[in-house]
matplotlib code that plots the C-alpha trace (Angstrom):
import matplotlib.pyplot as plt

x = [18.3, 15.6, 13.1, 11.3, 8.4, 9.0, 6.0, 6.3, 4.3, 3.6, 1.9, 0.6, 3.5, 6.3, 7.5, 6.7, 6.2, 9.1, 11.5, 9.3, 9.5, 13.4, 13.4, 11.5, 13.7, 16.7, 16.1, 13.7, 10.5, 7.0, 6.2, 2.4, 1.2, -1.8, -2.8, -3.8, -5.9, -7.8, -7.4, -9.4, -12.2, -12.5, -12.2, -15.1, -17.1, -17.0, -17.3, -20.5, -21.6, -21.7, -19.1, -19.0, -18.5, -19.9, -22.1, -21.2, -23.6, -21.5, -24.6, -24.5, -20.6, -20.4, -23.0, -21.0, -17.7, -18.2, -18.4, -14.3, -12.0, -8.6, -5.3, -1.7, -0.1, 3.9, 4.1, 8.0, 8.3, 7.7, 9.4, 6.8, 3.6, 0.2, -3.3, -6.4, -9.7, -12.0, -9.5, -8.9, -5.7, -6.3, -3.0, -3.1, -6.6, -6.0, -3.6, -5.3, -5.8, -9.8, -9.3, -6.8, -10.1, -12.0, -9.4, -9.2, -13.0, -13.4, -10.4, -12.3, -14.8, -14.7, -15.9, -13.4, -10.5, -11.6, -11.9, -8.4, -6.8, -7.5, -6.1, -2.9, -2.7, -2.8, -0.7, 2.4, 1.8, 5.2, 7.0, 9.2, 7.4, 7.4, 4.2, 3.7, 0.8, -1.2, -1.5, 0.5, 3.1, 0.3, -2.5, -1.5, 1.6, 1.9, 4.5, 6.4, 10.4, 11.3, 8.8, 9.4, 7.9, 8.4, 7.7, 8.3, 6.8, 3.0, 4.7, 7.4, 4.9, 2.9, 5.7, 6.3, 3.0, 2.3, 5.8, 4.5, 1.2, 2.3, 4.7, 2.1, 0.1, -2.6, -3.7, -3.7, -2.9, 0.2, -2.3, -5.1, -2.5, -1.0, -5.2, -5.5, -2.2, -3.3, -7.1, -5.7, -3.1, -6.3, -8.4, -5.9, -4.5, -8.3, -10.9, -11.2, -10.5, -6.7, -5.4, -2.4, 0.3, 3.6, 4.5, 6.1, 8.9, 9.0, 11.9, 10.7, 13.1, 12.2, 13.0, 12.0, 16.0, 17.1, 17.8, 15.9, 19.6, 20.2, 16.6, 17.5, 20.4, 19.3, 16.4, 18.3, 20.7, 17.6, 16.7, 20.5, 21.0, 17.3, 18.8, 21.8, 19.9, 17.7, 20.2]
y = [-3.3, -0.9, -1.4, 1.4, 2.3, 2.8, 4.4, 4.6, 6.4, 7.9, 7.3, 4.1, 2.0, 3.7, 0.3, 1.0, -2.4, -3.9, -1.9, -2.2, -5.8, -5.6, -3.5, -5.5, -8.7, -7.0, -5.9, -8.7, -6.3, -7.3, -5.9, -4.7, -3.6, -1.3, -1.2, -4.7, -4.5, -1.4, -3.8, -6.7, -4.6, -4.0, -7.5, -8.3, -5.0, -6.8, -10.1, -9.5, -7.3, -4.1, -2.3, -2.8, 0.0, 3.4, 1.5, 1.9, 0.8, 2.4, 2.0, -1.9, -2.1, -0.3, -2.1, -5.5, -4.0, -6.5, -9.5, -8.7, -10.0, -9.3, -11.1, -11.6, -15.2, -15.7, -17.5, -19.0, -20.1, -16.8, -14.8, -12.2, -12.5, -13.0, -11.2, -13.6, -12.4, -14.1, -17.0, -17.1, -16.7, -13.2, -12.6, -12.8, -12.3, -8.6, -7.6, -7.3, -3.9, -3.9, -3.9, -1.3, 0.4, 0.4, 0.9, 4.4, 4.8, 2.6, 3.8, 7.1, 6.0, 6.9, 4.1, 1.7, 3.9, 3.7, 0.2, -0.3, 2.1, 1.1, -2.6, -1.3, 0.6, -2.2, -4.3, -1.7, -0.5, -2.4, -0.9, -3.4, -2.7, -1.5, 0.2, 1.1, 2.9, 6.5, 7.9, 5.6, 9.0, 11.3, 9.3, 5.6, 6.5, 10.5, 10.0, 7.4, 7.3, 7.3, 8.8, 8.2, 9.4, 7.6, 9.4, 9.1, 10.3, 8.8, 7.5, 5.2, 4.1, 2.8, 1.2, -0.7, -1.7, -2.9, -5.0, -6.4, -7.0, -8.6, -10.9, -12.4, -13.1, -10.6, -8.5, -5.1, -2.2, 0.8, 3.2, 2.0, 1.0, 5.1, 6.2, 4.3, 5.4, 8.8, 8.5, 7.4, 9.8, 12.2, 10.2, 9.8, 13.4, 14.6, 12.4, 14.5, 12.2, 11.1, 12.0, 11.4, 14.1, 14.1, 14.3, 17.7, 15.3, 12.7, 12.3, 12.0, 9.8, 10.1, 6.7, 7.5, 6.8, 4.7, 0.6, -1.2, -1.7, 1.9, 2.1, -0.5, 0.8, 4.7, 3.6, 1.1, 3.8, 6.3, 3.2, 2.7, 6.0, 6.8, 3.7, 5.1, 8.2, 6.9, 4.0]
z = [20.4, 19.8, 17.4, 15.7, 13.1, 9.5, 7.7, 3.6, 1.5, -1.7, -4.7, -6.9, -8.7, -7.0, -5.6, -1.9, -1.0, -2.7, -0.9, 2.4, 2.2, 1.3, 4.2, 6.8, 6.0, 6.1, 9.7, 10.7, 11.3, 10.2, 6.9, 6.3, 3.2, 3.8, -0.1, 0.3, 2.9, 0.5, -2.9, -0.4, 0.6, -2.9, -4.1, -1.1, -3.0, -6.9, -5.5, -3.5, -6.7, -4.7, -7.2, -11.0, -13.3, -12.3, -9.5, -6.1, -3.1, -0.5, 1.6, 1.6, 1.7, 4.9, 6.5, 5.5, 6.8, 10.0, 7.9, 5.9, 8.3, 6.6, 8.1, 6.9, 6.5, 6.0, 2.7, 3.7, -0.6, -1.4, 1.4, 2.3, 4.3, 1.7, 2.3, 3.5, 3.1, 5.4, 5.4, 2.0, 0.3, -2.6, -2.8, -6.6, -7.4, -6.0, -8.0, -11.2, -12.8, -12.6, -8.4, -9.1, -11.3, -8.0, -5.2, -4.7, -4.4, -1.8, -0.3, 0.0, 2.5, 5.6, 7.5, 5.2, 6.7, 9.9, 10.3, 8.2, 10.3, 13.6, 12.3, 10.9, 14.3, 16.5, 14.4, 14.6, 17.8, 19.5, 16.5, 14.9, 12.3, 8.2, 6.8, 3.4, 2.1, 1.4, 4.9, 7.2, 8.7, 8.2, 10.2, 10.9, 12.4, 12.9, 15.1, 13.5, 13.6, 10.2, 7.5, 3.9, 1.0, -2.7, -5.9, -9.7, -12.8, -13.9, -17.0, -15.4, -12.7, -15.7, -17.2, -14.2, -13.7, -16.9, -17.2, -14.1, -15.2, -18.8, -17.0, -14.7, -17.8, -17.7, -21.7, -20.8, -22.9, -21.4, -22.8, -20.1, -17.3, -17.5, -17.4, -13.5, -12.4, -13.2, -12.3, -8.7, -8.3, -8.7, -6.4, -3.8, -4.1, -3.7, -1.2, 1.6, 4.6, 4.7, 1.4, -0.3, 0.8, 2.0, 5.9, 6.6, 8.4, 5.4, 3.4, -0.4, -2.5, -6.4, -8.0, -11.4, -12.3, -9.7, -9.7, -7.2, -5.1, -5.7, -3.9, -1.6, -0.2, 0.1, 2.3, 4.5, 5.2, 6.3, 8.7, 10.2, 10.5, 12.7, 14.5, 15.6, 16.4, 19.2, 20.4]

ax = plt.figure().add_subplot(projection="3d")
ax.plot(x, y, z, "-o")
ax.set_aspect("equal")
plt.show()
């Protein structure tokens, strides 16, 4: 059976990679989720005190960029494969809402998308494969066989975010979780290289009132139908 490449994009909170790892299980592919390799160069950046607050040593952070090596790890407890940053497991500690605070800046840099890219590259490049992110059927994968594009309101993204973040345990405030959603959408939207926009072959799905089945299912049938189209 052929095998093809399933790039998903679209904005912060929009549940991209809970539907892309639905997706990849459902049809056994390898699931990688781009954001994380941006949210682990920024985790590197705070932890080796190159980005805190309004400071950013670019300078020093691209001339450390041989010394990240990100990798993936199947977790089989949780279902889903984890991010390592230089063989450590960040899974968790990169999801908090102060990397989310820095993400899109480093994201921005050039030589950060570069390396990032050329990874993500390699990894899909036998298809198989399900790619979520800001640029993965616009420059990861221009040519990939199924482009999709997820949207929904700031205000429900934030919603979701926070729920997400108050159940893991974390104090934050809707007020300030709504502010990064909509201070990346800007950031995203804007940085010259790669920015956030849809593929003129991408099909854009707005989830803002839809159940994550209702999701589910709508993208799965997108991926059976490109199937059938190239079997």
């Amino acid at each position: 059976m052929s095998k093809i490449t399933i790039a998903i994009d679209g904005f912060s909170s929009t549940g991209k990679s809970t539907v892309a790892k639905q997706l990849a299980k459902y049809l056994g592919y390898v699931y990688v989720d781009t954001g994380a390799m941006y949210r682990a160069v920024s985790f590197y950046a705070m932890e080796n005190g190159l980005i805190s607050g309004e400071d950013f040593n670019i300078e020093a952070l691209i001339y450390q960029l041989p010394k990240i090596e990100i990798s993936f790890k199947f977790n089989k407890s949780e279902g889903f494969a984890e991010v390592y940053l230089n063989g450590i497991n960040i899974e968790k500690r990169i999801r908090t809402l102060e990397v989310s605070g820095f993400v899109s800046k480093v994201a921005a840099i050039s030589e950060v998308r570069q390396k990032l890219v050329e990874q993500q590259q390699e990894m899909g490049k036998n298809g198989g494969v399900v790619m979520d992110g800001r640029d993965i059927g616009t420059v990861v994968f221009p040519k990939a066989d199924l482009k999709i594009f997820m949207t929904a309101s700031a205000e429900t993204r934030a919603k979701r975010r926070y729920d997400e973040l108050i159940n893991r345990g974390d104090q934050v405030k809707y007020v300030d979780v709504l502010k990064n959603v909509q201070e990346r959408d800007y950031l995203d939207s804007n940085r010259e290289d790669s920015p956030l926009v849809k593929a003129e072959d991408a099909i854009e799905i707005n989830n803002s009132n839809m159940t994550l089945d209702e999701q589910f299912d709508k993208v799965l049938n997108l991926a059976k139908i490109t199937l059938e189209g190239i079997e």
